[in-house]
C-alpha positions as CSV (number, residue, x, y, z in Angstrom):
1,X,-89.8,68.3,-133.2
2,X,-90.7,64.7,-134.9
3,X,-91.4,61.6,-133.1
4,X,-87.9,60.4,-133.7
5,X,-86.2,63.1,-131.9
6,X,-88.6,62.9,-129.0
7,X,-88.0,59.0,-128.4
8,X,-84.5,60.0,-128.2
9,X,-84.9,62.9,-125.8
10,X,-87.3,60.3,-123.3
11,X,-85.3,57.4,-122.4
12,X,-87.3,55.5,-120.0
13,X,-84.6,52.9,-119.1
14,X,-82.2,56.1,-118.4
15,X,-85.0,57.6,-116.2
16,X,-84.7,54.4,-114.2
17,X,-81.5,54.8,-114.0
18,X,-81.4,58.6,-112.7
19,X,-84.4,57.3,-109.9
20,X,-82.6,54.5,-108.8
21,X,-78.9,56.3,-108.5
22,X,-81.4,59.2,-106.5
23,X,-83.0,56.6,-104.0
24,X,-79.4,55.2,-103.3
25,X,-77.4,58.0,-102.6
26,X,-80.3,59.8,-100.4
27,X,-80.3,56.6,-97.8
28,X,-76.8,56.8,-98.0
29,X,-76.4,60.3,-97.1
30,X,-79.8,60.1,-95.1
31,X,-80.4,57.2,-93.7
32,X,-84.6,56.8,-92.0
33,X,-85.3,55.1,-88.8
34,X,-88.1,52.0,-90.1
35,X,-87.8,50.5,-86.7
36,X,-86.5,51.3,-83.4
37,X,-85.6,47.8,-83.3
38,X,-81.6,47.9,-84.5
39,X,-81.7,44.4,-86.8
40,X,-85.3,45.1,-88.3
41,X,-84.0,48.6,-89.0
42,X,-81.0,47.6,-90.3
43,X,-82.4,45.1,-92.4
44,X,-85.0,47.6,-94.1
45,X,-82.1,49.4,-94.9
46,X,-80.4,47.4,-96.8
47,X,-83.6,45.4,-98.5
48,X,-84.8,49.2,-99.9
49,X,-80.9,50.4,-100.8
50,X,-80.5,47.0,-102.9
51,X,-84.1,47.0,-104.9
52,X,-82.8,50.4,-105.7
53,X,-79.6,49.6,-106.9
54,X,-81.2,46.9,-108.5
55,X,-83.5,48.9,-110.3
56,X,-80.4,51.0,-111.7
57,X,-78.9,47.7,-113.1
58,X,-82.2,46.1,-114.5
59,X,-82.4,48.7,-117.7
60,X,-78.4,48.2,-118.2
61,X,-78.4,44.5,-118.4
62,X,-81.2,45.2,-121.0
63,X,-79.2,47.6,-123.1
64,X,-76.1,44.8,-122.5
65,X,-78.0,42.4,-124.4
66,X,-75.5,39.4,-123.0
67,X,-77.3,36.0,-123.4
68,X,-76.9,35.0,-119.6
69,X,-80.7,34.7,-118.8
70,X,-81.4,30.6,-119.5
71,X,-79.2,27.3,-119.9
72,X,-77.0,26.7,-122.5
73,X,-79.2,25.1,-125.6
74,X,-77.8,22.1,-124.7
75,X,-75.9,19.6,-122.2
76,X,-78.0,21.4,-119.1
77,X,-77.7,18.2,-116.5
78,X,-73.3,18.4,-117.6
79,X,-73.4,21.9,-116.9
80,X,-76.0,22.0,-113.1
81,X,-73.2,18.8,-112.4
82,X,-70.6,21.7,-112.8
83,X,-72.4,23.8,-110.1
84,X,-72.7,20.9,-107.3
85,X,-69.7,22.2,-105.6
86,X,-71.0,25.3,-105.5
87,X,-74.2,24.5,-103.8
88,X,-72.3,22.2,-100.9
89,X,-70.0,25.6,-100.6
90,X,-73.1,27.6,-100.1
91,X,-74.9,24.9,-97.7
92,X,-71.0,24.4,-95.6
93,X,-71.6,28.5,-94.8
94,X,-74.7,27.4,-92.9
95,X,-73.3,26.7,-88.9
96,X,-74.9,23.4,-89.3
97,X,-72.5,21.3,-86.7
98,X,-72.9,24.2,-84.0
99,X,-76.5,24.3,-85.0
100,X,-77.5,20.4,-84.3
101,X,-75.1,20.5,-80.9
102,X,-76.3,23.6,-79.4
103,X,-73.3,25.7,-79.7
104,X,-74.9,28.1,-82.2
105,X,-78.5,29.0,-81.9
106,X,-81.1,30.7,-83.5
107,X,-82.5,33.4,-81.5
108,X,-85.3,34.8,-83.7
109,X,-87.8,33.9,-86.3
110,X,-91.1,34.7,-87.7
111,X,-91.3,38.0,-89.7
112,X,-88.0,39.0,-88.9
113,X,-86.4,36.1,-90.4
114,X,-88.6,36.5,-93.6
115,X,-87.0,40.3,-94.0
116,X,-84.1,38.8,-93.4
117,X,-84.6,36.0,-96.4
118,X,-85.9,39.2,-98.4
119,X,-82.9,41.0,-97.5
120,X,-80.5,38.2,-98.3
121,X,-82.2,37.8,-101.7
122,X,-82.2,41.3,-102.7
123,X,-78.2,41.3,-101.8
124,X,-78.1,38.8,-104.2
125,X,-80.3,39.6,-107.1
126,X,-78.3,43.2,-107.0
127,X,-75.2,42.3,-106.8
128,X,-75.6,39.1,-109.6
129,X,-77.3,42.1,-112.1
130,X,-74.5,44.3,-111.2
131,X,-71.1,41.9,-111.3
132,X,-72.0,38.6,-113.3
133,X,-74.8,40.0,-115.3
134,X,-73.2,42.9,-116.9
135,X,-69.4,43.8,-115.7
136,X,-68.0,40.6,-115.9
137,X,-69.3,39.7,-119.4
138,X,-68.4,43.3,-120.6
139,X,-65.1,42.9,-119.5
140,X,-64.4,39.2,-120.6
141,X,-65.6,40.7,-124.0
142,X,-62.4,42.2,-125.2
143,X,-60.6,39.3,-123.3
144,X,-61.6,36.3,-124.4
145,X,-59.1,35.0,-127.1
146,X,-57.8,32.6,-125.3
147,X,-58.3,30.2,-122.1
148,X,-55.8,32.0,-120.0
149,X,-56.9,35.1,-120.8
150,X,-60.5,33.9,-119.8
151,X,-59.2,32.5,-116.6
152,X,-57.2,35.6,-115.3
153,X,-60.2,37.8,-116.2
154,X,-62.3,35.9,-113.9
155,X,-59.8,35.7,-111.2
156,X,-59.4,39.5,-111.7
157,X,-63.2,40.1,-111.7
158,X,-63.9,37.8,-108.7
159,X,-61.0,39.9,-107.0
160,X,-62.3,43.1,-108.1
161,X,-65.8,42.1,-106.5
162,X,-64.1,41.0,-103.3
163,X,-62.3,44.6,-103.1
164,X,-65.4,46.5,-103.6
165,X,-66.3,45.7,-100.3
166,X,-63.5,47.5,-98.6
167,X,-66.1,50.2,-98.8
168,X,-67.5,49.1,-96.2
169,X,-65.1,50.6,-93.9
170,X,-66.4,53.8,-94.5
171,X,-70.1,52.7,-93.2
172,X,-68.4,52.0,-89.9
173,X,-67.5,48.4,-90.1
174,X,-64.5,46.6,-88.4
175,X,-61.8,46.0,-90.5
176,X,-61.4,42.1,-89.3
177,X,-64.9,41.6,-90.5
178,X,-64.3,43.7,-93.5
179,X,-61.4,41.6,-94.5
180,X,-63.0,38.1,-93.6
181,X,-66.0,39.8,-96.1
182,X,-63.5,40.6,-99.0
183,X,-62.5,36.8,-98.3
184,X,-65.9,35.6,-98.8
185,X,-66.7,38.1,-101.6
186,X,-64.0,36.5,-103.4
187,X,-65.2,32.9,-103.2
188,X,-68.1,33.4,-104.4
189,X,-67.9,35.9,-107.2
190,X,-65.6,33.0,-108.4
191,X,-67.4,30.3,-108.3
192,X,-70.5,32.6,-109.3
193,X,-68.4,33.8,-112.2
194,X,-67.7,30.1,-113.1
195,X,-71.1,28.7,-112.9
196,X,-72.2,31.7,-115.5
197,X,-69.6,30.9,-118.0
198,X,-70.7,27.0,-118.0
199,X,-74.7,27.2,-117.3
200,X,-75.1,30.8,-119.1
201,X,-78.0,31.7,-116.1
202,X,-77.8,34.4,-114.1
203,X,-80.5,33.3,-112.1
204,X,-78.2,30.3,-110.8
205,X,-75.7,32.7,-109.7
206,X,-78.5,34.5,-108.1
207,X,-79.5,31.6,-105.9
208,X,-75.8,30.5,-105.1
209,X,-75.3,34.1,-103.6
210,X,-78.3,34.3,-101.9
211,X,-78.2,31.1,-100.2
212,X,-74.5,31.9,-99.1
213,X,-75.0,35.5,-97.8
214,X,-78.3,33.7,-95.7
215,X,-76.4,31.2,-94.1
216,X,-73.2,32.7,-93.3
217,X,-74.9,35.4,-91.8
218,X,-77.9,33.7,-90.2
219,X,-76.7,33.7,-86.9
220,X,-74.4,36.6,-86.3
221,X,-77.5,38.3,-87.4
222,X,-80.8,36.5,-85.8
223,X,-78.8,34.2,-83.3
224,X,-76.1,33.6,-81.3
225,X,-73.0,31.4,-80.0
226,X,-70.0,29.3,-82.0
227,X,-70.1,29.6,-85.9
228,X,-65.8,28.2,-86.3
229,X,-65.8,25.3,-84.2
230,X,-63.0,23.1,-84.9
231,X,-65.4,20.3,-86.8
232,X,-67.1,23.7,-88.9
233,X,-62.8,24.6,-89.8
234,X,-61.9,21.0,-90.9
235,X,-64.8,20.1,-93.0
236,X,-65.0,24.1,-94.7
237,X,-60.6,23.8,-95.2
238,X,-61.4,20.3,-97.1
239,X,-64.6,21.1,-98.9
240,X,-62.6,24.0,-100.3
241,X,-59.7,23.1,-101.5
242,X,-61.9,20.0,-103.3
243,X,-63.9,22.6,-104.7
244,X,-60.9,25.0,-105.6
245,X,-59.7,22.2,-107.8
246,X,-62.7,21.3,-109.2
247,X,-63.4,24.8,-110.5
248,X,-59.4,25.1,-111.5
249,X,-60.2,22.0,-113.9
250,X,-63.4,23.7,-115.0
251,X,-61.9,26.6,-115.9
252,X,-59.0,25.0,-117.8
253,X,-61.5,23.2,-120.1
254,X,-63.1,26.8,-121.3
255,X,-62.4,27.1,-124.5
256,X,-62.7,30.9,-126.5
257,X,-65.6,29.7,-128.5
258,X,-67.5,28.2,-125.6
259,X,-68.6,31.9,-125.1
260,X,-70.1,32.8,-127.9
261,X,-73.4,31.3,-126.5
262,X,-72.9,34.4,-124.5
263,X,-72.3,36.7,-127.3
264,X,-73.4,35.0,-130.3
């Protein structure tokens, strides 16, 4: 057999694949104990199931070859402007007013909270890789010949994203929390989903999901008390809708040929 057939029967990024898909679907069907502590054994959980989806993702966004790893060539501070909205979304998801009155507290902290960070990260990371990294871009491909095809495509991928996670119900969860997390899955694979199409860096989206999934769950999680106090409601309803419109009038300024910095 000659070297050429050989490098085509050993595919090292397909052998990542094949260990990361086997990692996965073991902890899914056979889930260890790490910890008789619930939250730290929860936690562990998720952290290892992620870096292993991760993994599976890392050799396809390779193979993708989509240019969504740095800033556009140009116009960066225009186009980190365009993701302020964004960050004060991801911030808001913090319980900051319950948090400075005492109606939501944080109940634990030292290693635990850093496996949490680590945990909140690698939800992040995987899911950026998986949605905004690759399957967004793939699909937007084929549909990108005009500005409303551009704009339903993200609103159907950002949907899409948000219904993955009716899965969930299936790992036991309830289905108001479900729903509230198809909600939040939605906002920000959209406003993730935006910020790619304008900075062309993943790693942005990464930070914006990670920052969002660590605050909003922060205290349910390590703490307890009020999250949706009336003050939390009113300024998260406003801060919203400005940001809705914001990204509304983003996304009606992309033009076709803005994305072949993507492509090109």
């Amino acid at each position: 057999m000659s070297d050429t057939k050989k490098k085509r029967v050993f595919d090292p990024l397909m052998l990542l694949i094949i260990i990361g898909a086997a990692v996965v679907g073991y902890l899914e069907l056979f889930p260890p104990a790490y910890s008789e502590d619930e939250t730290v054994n929860t936690l562990i959980r998720g952290l290892i199931t992620r870096c292993a989806g991760t993994v599976i993702f890392i050799p396809v966004a390779i193979r993708s070859k989509y240019k969504v790893y740095g800033f556009t060539s140009d116009k960066k501070t225009r186009a980190l402007l365009v993701s302020i909205p964004a960050l004060l979304v991801v911030v808001n998801n913090l319980p900051i007013i319950g948090l400075v009155s005492g109606n939501a507290v944080l109940l634990r902290s030292g290693a635990v909270l850093w496996l949490y960070a680590a945990e909140s990260f690698s939800i992040g990371l995987f899911e950026e890789l998986a949605f905004r990294a690759v399957l967004f871009p793939a699909v937007l491909e084929k549909h990108r010949a005009s500005t409303k095809d551009i704009f339903w495509y993200t609103v159907l991928s950002s949907a899409v994203f948000g219904g993955i996670h009716l899965f969930n119900l299936f790992a036991g969860a309830g289905v108001g929390p479900v729903v509230l997390q198809i909600g939040y899955s939605f906002l920000i694979g959209g406003m993730c989903a935006v910020v790619l199409l304008k900075t062309r860096c993943i790693w942005l989206c990464v930070l914006l999901h990670t920052l969002f999934d660590f605050n909003g769950y922060l205290i349910p999680t390590l703490g307890d008390g009020i999250i949706w106090d009336a003050a939390t409601v009113t300024v998260t309803a406003v801060l919203g809708v400005l940001t809705l419109i914001h990204f509304l009038f983003v996304m009606k300024n992309v033009r076709p040929e803005d994305l072949e910095r993507i492509y090109g």
